[in-house]
C-alpha positions as a Markdown table, in Angstrom:
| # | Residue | x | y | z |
|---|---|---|---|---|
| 1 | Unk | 32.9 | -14.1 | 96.8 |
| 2 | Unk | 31.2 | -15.1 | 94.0 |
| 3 | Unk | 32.8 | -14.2 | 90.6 |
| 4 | Unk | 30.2 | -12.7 | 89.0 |
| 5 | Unk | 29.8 | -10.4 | 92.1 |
| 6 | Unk | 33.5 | -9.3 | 91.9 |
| 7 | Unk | 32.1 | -5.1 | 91.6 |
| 8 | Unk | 35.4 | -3.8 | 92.7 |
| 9 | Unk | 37.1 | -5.3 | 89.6 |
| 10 | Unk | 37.7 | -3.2 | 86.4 |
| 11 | Unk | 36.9 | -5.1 | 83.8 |
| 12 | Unk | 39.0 | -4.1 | 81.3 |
| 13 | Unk | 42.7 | -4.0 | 82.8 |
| 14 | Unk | 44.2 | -3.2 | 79.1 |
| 15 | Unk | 44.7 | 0.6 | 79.5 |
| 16 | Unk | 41.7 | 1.7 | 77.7 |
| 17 | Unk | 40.0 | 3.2 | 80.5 |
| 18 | Unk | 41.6 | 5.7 | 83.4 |
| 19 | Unk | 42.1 | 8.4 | 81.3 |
| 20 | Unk | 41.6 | 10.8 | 83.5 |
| 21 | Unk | 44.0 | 11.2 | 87.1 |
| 22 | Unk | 42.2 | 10.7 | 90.2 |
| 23 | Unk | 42.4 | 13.6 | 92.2 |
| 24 | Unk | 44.3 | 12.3 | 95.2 |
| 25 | Unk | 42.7 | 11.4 | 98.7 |
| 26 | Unk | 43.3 | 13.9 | 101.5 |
| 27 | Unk | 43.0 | 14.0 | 105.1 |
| 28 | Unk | 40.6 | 15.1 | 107.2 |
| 29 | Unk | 42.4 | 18.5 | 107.8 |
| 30 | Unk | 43.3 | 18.9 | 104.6 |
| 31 | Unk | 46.4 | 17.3 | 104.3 |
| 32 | Unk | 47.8 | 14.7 | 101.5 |
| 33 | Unk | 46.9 | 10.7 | 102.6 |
| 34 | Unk | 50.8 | 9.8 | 102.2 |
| 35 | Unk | 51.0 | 12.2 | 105.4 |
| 36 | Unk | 49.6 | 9.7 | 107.6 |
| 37 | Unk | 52.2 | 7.3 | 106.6 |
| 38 | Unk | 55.7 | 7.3 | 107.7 |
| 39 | Unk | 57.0 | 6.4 | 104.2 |
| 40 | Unk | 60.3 | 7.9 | 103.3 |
| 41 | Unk | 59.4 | 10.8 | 100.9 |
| 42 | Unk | 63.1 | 10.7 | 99.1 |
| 43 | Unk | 61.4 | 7.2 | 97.4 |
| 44 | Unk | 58.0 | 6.7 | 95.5 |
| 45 | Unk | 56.4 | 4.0 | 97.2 |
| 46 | Unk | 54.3 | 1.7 | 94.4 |
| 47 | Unk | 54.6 | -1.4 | 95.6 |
| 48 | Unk | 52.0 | -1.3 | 98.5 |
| 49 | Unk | 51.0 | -5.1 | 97.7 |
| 50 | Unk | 53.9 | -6.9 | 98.9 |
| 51 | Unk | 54.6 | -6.0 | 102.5 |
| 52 | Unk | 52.0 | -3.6 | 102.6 |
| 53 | Unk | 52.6 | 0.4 | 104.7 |
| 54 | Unk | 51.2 | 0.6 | 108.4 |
| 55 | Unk | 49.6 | 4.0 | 109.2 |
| 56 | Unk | 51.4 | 6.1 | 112.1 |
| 57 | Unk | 48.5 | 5.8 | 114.1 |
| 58 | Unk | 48.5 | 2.0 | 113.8 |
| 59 | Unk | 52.3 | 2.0 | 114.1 |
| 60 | Unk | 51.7 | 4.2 | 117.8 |
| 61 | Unk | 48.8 | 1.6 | 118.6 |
| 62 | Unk | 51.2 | -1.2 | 118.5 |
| 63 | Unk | 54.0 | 0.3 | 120.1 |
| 64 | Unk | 51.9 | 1.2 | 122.9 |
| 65 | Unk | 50.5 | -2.2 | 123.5 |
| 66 | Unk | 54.2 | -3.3 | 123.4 |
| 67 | Unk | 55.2 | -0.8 | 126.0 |
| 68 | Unk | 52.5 | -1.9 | 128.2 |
| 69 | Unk | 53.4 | -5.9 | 127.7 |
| 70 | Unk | 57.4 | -4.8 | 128.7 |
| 71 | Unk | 56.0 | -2.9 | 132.2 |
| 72 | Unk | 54.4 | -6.2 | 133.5 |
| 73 | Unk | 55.1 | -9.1 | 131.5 |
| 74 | Unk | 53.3 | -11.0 | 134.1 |
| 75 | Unk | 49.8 | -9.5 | 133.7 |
| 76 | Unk | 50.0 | -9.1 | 129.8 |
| 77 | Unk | 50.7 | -12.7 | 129.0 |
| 78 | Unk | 48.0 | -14.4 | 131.2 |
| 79 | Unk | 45.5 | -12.1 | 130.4 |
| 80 | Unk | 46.8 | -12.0 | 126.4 |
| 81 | Unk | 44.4 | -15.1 | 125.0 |
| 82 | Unk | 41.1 | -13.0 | 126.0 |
| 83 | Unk | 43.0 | -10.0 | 124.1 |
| 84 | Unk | 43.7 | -11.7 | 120.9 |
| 85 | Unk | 40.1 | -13.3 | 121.3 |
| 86 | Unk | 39.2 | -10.0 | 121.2 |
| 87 | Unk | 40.7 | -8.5 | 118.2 |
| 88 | Unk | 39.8 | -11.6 | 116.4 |
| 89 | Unk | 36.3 | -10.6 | 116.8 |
| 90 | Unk | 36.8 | -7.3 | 115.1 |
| 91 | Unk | 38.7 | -9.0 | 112.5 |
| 92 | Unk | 36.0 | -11.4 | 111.6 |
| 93 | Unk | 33.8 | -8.9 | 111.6 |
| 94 | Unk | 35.6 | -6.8 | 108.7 |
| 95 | Unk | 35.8 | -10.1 | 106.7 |
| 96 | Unk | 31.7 | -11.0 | 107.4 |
| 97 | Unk | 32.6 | -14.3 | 108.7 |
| 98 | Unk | 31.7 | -16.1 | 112.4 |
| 99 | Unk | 34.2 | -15.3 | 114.6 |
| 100 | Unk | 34.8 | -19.4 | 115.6 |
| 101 | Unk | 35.5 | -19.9 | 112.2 |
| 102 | Unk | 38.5 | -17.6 | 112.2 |
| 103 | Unk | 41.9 | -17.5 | 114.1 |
| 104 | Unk | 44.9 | -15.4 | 113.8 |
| 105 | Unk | 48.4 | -16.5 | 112.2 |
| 106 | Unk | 51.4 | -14.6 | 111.2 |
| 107 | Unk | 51.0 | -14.6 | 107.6 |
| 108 | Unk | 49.2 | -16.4 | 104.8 |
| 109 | Unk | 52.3 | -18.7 | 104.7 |
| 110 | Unk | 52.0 | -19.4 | 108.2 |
| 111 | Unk | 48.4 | -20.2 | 107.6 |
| 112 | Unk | 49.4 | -22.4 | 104.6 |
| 113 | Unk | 51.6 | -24.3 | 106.8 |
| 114 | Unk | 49.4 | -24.6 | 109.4 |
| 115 | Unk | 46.9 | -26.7 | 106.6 |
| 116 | Unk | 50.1 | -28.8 | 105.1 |
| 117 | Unk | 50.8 | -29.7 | 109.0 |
| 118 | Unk | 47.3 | -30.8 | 109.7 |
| 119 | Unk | 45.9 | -32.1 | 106.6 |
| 120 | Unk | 44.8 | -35.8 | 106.9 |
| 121 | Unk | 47.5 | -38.1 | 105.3 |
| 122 | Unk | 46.7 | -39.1 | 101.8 |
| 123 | Unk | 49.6 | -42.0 | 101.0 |
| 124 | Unk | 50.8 | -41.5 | 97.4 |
| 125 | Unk | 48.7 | -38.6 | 97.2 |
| 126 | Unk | 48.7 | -35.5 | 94.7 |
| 127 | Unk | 48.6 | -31.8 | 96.2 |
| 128 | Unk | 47.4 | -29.8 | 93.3 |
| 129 | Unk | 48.3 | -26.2 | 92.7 |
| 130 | Unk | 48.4 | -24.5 | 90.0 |
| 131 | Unk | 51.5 | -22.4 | 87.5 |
| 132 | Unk | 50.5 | -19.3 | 89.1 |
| 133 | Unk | 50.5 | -20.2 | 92.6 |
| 134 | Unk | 52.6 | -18.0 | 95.3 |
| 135 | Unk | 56.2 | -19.6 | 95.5 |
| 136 | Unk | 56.8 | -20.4 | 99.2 |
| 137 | Unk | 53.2 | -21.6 | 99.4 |
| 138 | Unk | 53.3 | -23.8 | 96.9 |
| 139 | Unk | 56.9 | -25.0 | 97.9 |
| 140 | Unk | 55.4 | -26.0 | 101.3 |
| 141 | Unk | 52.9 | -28.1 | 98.7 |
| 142 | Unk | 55.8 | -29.7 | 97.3 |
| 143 | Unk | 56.8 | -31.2 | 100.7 |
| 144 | Unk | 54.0 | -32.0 | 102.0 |
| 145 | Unk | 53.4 | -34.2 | 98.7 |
| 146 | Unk | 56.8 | -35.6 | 99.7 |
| 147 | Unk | 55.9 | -36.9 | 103.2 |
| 148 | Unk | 52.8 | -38.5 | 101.5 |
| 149 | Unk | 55.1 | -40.2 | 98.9 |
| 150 | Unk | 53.1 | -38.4 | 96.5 |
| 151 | Unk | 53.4 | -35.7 | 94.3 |
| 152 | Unk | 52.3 | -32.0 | 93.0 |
| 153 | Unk | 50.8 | -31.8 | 90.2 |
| 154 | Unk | 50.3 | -28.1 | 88.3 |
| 155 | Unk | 47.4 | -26.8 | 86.7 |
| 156 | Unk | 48.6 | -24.5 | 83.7 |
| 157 | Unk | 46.1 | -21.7 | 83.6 |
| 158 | Unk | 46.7 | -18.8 | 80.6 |
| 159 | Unk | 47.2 | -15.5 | 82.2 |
| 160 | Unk | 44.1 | -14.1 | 79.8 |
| 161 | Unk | 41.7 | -17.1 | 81.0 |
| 162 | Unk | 38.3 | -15.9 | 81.6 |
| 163 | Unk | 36.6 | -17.6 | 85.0 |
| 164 | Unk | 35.3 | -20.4 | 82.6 |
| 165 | Unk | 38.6 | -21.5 | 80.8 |
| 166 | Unk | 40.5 | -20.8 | 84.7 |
| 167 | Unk | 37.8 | -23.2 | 86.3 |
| 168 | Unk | 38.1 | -25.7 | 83.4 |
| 169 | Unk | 41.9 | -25.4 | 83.4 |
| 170 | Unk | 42.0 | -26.8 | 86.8 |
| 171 | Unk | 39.4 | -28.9 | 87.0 |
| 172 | Unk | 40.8 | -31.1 | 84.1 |
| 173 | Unk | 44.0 | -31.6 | 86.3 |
| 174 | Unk | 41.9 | -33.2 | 89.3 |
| 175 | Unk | 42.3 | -37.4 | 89.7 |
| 176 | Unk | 41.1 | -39.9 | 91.7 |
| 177 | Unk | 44.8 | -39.2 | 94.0 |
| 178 | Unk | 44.3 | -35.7 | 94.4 |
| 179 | Unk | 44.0 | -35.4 | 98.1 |
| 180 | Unk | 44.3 | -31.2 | 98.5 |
| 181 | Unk | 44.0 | -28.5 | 96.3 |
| 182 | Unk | 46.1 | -25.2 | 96.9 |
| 183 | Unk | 44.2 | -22.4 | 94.6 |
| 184 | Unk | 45.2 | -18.2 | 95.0 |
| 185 | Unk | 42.3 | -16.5 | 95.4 |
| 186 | Unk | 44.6 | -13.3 | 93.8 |
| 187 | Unk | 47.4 | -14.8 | 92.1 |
| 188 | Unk | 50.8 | -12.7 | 93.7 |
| 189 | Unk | 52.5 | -12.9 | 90.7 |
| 190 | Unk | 50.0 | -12.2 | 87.7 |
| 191 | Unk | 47.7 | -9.9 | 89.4 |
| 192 | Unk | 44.2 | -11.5 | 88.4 |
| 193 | Unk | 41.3 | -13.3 | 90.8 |
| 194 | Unk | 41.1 | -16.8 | 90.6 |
| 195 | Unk | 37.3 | -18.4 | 90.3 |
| 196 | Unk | 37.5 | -19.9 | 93.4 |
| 197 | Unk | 33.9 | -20.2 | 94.6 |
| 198 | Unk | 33.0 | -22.2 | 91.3 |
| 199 | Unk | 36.5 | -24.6 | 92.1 |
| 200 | Unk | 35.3 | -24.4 | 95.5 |
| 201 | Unk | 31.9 | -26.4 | 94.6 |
| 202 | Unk | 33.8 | -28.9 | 92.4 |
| 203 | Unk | 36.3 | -29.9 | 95.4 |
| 204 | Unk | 33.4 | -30.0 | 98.0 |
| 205 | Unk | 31.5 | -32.6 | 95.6 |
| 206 | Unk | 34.2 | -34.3 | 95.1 |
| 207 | Unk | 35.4 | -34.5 | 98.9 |
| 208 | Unk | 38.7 | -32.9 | 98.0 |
| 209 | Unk | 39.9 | -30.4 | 100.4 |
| 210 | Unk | 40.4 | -26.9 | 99.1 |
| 211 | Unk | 42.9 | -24.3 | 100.4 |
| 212 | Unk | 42.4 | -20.9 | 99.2 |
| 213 | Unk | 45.4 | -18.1 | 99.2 |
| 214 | Unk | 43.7 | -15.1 | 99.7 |
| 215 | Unk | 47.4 | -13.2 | 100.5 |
| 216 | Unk | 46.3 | -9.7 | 98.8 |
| 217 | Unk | 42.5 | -9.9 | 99.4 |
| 218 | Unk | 41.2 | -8.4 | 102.5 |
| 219 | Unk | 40.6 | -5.1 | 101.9 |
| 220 | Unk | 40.2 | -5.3 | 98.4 |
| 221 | Unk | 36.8 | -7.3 | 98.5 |
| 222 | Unk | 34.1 | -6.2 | 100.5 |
| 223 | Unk | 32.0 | -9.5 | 101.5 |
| 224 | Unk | 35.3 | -11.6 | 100.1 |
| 225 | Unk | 34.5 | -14.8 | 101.5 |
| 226 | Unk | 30.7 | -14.4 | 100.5 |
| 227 | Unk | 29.8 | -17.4 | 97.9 |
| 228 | Unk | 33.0 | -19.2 | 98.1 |
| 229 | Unk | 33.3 | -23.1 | 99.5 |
| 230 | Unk | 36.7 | -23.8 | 101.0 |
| 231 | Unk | 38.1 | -26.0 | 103.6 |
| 232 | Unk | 40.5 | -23.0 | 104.7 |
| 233 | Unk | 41.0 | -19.9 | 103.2 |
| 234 | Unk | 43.7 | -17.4 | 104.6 |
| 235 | Unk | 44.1 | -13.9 | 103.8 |
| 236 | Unk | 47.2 | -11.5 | 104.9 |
| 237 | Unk | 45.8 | -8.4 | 106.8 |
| 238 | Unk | 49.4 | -6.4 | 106.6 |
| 239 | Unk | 48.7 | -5.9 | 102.8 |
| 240 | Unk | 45.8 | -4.1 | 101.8 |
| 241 | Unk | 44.2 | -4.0 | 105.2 |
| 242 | Unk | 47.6 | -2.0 | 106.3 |
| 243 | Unk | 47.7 | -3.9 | 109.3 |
| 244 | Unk | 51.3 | -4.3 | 111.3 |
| 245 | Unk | 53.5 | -7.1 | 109.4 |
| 246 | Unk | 53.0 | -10.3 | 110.9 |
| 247 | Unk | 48.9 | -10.4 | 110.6 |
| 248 | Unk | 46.7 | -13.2 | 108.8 |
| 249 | Unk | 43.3 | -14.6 | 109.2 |
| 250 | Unk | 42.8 | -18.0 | 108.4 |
| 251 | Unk | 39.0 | -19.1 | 108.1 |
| 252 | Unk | 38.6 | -22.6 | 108.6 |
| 253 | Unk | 35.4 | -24.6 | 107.9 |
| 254 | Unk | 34.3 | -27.9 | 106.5 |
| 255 | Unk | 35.2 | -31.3 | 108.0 |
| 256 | Unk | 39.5 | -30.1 | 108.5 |
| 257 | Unk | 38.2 | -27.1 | 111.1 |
| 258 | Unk | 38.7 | -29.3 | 113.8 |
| 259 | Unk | 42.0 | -31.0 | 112.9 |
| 260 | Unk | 43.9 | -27.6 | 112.5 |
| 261 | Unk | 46.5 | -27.1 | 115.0 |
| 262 | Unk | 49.0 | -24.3 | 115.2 |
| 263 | Unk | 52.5 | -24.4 | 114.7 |
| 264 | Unk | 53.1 | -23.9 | 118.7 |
| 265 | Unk | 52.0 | -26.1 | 120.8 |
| 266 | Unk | 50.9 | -24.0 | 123.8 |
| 267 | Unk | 49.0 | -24.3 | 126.7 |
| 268 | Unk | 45.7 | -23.5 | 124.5 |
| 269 | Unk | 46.0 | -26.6 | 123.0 |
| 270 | Unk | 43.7 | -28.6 | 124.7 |
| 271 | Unk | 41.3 | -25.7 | 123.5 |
| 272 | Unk | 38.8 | -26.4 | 120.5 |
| 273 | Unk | 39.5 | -24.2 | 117.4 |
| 274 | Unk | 40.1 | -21.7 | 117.1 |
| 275 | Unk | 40.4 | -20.7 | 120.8 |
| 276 | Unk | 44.0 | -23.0 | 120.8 |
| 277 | Unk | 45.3 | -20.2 | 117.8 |
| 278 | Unk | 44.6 | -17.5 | 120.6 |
| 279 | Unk | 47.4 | -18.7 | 123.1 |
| 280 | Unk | 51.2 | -19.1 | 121.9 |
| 281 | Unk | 53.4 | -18.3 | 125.3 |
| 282 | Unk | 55.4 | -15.4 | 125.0 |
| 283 | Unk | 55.4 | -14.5 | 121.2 |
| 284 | Unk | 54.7 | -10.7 | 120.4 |
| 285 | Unk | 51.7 | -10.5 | 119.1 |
| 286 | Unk | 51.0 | -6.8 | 119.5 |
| 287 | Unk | 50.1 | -7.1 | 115.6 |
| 288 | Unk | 47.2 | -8.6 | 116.1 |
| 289 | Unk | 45.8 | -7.1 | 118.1 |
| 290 | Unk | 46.8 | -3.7 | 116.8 |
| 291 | Unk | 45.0 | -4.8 | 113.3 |
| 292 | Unk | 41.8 | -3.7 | 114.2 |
| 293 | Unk | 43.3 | -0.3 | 114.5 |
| 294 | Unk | 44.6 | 0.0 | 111.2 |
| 295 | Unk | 41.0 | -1.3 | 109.9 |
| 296 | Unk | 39.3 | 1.2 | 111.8 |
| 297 | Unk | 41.8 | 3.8 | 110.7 |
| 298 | Unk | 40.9 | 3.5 | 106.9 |
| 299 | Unk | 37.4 | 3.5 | 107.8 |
| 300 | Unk | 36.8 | 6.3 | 109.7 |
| 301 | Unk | 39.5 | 8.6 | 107.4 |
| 302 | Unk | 37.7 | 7.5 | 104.0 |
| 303 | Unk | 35.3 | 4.7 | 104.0 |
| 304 | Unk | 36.6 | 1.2 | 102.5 |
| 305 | Unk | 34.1 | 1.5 | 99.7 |
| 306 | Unk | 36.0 | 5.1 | 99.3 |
| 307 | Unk | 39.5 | 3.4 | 99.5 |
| 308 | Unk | 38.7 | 0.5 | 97.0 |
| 309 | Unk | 36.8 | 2.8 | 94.3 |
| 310 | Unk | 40.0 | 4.9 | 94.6 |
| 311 | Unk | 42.6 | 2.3 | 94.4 |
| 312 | Unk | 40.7 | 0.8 | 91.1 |
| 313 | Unk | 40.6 | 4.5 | 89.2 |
| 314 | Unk | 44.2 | 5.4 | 90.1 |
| 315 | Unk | 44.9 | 1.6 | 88.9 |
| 316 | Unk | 43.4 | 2.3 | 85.4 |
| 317 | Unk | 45.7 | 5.5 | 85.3 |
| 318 | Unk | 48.9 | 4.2 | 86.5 |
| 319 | Unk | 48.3 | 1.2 | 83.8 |
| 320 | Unk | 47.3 | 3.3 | 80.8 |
| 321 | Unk | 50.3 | 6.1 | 81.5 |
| 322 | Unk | 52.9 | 3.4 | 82.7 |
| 323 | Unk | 51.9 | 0.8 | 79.5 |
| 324 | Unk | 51.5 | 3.8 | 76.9 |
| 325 | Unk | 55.3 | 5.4 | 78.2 |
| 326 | Unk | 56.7 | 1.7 | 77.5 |
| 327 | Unk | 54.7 | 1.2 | 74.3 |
| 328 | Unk | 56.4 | 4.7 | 72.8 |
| 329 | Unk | 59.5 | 3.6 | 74.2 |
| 330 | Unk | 59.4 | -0.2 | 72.6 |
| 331 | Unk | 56.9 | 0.5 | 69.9 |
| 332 | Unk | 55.2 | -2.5 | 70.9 |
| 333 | Unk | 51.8 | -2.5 | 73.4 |
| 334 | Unk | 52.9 | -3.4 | 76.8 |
| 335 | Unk | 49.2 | -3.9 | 77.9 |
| 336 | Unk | 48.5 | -7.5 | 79.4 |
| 337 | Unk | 45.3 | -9.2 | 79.6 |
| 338 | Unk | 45.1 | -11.4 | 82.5 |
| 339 | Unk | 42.0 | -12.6 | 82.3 |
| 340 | Unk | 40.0 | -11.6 | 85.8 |
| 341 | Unk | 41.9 | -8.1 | 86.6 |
| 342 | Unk | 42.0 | -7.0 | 90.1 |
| 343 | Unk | 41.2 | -3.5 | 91.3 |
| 344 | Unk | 44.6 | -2.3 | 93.0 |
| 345 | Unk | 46.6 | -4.9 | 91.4 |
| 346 | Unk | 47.7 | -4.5 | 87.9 |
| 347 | Unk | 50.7 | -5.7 | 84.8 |
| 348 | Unk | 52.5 | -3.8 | 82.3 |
| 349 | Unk | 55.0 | -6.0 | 80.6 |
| 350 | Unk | 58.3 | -5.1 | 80.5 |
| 351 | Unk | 60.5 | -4.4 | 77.3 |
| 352 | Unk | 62.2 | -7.6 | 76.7 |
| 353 | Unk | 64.9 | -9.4 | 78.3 |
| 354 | Unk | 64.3 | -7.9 | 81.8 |
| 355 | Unk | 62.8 | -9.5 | 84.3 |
| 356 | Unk | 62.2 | -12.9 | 82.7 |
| 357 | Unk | 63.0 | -15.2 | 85.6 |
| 358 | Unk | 62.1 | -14.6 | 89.3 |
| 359 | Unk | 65.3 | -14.1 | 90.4 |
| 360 | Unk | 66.0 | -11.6 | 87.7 |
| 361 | Unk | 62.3 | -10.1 | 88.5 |
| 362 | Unk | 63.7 | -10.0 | 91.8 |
| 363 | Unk | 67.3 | -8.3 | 90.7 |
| 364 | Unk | 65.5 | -5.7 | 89.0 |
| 365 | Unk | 63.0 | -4.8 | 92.2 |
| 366 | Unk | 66.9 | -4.5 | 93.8 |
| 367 | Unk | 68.7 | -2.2 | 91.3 |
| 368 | Unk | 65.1 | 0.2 | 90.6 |
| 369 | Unk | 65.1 | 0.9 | 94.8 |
| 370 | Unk | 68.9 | 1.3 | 94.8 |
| 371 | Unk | 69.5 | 3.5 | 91.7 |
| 372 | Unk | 66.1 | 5.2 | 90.3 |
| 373 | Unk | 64.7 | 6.1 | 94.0 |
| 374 | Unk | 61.4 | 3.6 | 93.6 |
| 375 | Unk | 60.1 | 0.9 | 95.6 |
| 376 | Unk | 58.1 | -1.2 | 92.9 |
| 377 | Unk | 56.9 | -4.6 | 92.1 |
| 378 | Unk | 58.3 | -6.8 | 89.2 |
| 379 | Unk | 57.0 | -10.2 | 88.4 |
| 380 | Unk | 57.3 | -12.8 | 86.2 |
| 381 | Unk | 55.6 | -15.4 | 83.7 |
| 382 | Unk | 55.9 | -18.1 | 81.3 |
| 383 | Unk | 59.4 | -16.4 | 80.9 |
| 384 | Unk | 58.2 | -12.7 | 80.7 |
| 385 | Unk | 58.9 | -9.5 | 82.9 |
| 386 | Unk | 56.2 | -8.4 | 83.8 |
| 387 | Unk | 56.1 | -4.6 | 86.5 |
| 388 | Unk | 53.1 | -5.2 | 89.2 |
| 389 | Unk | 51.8 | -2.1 | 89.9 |
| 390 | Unk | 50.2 | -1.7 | 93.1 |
| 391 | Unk | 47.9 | 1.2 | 94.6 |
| 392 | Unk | 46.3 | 2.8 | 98.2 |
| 393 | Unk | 45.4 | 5.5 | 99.8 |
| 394 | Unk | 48.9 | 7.1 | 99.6 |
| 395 | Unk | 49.4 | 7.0 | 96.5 |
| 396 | Unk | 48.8 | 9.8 | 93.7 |
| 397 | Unk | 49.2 | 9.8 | 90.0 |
| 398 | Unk | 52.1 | 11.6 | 90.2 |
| 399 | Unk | 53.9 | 8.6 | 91.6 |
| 400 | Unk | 53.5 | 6.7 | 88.6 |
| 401 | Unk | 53.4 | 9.9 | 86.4 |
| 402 | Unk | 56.7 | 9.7 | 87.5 |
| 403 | Unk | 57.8 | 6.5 | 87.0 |
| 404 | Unk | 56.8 | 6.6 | 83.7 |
| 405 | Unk | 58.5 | 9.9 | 82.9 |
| 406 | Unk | 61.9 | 8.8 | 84.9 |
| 407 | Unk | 62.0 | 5.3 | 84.9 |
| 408 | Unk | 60.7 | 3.8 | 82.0 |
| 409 | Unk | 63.2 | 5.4 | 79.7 |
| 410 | Unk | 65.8 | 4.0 | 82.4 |
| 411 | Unk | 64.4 | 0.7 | 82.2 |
| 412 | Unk | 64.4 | 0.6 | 78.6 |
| 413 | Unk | 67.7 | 1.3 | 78.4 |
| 414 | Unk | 68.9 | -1.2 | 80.7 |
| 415 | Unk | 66.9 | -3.6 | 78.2 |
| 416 | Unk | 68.9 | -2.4 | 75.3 |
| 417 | Unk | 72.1 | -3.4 | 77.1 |
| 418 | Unk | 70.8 | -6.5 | 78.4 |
| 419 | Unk | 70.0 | -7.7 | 74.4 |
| 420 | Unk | 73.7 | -6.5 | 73.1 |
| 421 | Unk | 75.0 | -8.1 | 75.8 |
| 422 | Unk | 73.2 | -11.6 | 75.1 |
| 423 | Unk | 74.2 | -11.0 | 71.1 |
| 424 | Unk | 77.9 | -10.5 | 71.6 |
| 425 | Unk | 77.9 | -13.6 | 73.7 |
């Protein structure tokens, strides 16, 4: 999408708007959203945007198509190509893009792969990505600058870049050896929008090749592809879209389209693309073709436009009551400005000394399920903790009303004996 188009975005993302608590989306019999979930109810679920929550409809869907592949393995598989072809069709049509343009991989990962596998060799090369990049995507960057006997080189972007300094910030990194750029169209991490469409323009002038990570995106953008010039762009339909795990579009288009491959060669690959993504022998892909399911099911229950405008106010809650609980806790703001805020996805920073490193990020994600009862997000930055909070359907403002009544206090207290600990060392 265009930046400037970007209308489920708030624009502030400090905690000065979202005063008031959505009231919470219901059912179509009255019941609360979370029902149609099969989420354990002993936890408070808040971290939707890393493996996402597949409705109990969706999950029946799948497990029926399953059921049927086990009762005649012989009919399901040769027939199973049209199938996907299918479901790919729905899927393009929920991201408003041709349906040859997209095929279906596991994850946006697998999608990434799929581009570091096919990519035209570029001897001596540079693959650039940038500091905010997803780890295991840009780790697959690293190597493939390795078989090129090249190397990555990073783009340091400030989390509170505006679209301008973010497109300049990359931009000034580009050389005459770049021969890919990797570029998040949500940053996992940070929680912001990347101006992709404007880097998009720059890399198609200059003949570079673009890849674009839109993990957390479909679902959260209406039109999200609308405006933006890539080579391939992937997006993750187990997230937001709350499709089954193991679901990704990758769009392909531009001069690489025809050079993508998948990881399998199978007997589709004398097909053209993206007709060869459709066969893979005997892999389950039940997911896929389940996925139009779970976009249906959001549809018909609330309305995307419903769902997003929803995930975006309860957003603005969750970060005002969450940052304002730290804040008395620390007596310091815990707001973040990162620059291009995303609607579902937001920041509070954490009191210090927790979090700081990924692995500690990580750690703390660990001990918070184990020992407070909550599945949540934590992140970090330039060598600050930073929580992620994440929103849907299912989710109410008394999930974070609790977190920041239980937790936070918790949490800061865990920082307290973190910072004694470092001092009597």
């Amino acid at each position: 999408m265009s930046e400037p188009a970007i209308s489920t975005v708030s624009t502030t993302g400090t905690g000065t708007t979202g005063t008031t608590a959505p009231r919470p989306l219901l059912l179509a019999d009255g019941r609360p959203a979370a029902e149609a979930w099969s989420l354990d109810p002993a936890h408070h679920h808040l971290n939707h945007g890393s493996f996402g929550a597949v409705p109990l409809a969706v999950q029946h869907e799948q497990n029926r198509l399953r059921a049927e592949m086990d009762r005649s393995p012989g009919v399901w598989f040769p027939g199973l190509p049209a199938r996907v072809a299918t479901a790919r069709r729905a899927v393009a049509a929920f991201l408003r893009v041709a349906v040859d343009d997209l095929a279906l991989v596991p994850n946006a990962s697998g999608g990434a792969s799929v581009v570091y596998t096919n990519v035209p060799a570029r001897p001596g090369g540079e693959v650039l990505v940038t500091d905010h990049g997803y780890g295991a995507v840009t780790m697959g960057a690293q190597r493939l600058a390795r078989r090129w006997g090249g190397s990555v080189r990073t783009a340091r972007v400030p989390l509170d870049a505006d679209a301008d300094e973010a497109y300049e910030a990359v931009l000034a990194q580009v050389t005459d050896a770049t021969g890919l750029i990797v570029l998040d169209h949500i940053t996992s991490a940070t929680a912001r929008w990347m101006p992709v469409a404007r880097i998009g323009r720059a890399a198609r002038e200059r003949g570079i090749p673009l890849l674009v990570d839109g993990a957390h995106v479909p679902g959260l953008a209406e039109d999200p592809l609308a405006g933006v010039e890539c080579d391939v762009w992937i997006g993750n339909l187990h997230k937001f879209g709350c499709a089954p795990r193991g679901t990704a579009a990758l769009v392909a288009r531009g001069p690489l389209r025809e050079d993508l491959h998948p990881l399998i060669d199978s007997w589709g690959a004398p097909e053209p693309y993206p007709d060869r993504f459709d066969t893979q022998g005997t892999l389950d892909v039940t997911s896929y073709l389940a996925a139009p399911a779970a976009l249906d099911f959001v549809e018909h229950t609330w309305g995307w436009d419903t769902a997003r405008t929803y995930m975006r106010t309860l957003a603005d809650y969750a970060e005002r009551i969450v940052g304002d609980a730290f804040a008395q806790l620390t007596g310091e703001s815990s707001a973040v400005d990162v620059g291009m805020p995303v609607n579902a996805l937001r920041l509070v920073r954490l009191p210090a000394g927790l979090g700081t490193t990924h692995a500690d990020a990580d750690a703390l994600r660990d001990r918070v399920a184990a020992e407070l009862g909550v599945e949540a997000a934590f992140t970090s930055f330039g060598g600050v903790g930073y929580l992620r909070l994440s929103t849907h359907v299912y989710n109410t403002a008394a999930d974070f009303e609790y977190f920041a009544e239980h937790c936070v206090p918790v949490l800061g207290g865990w920082a307290r004996t973190h910072i004694a600990q470092l001092a009597s060392q």
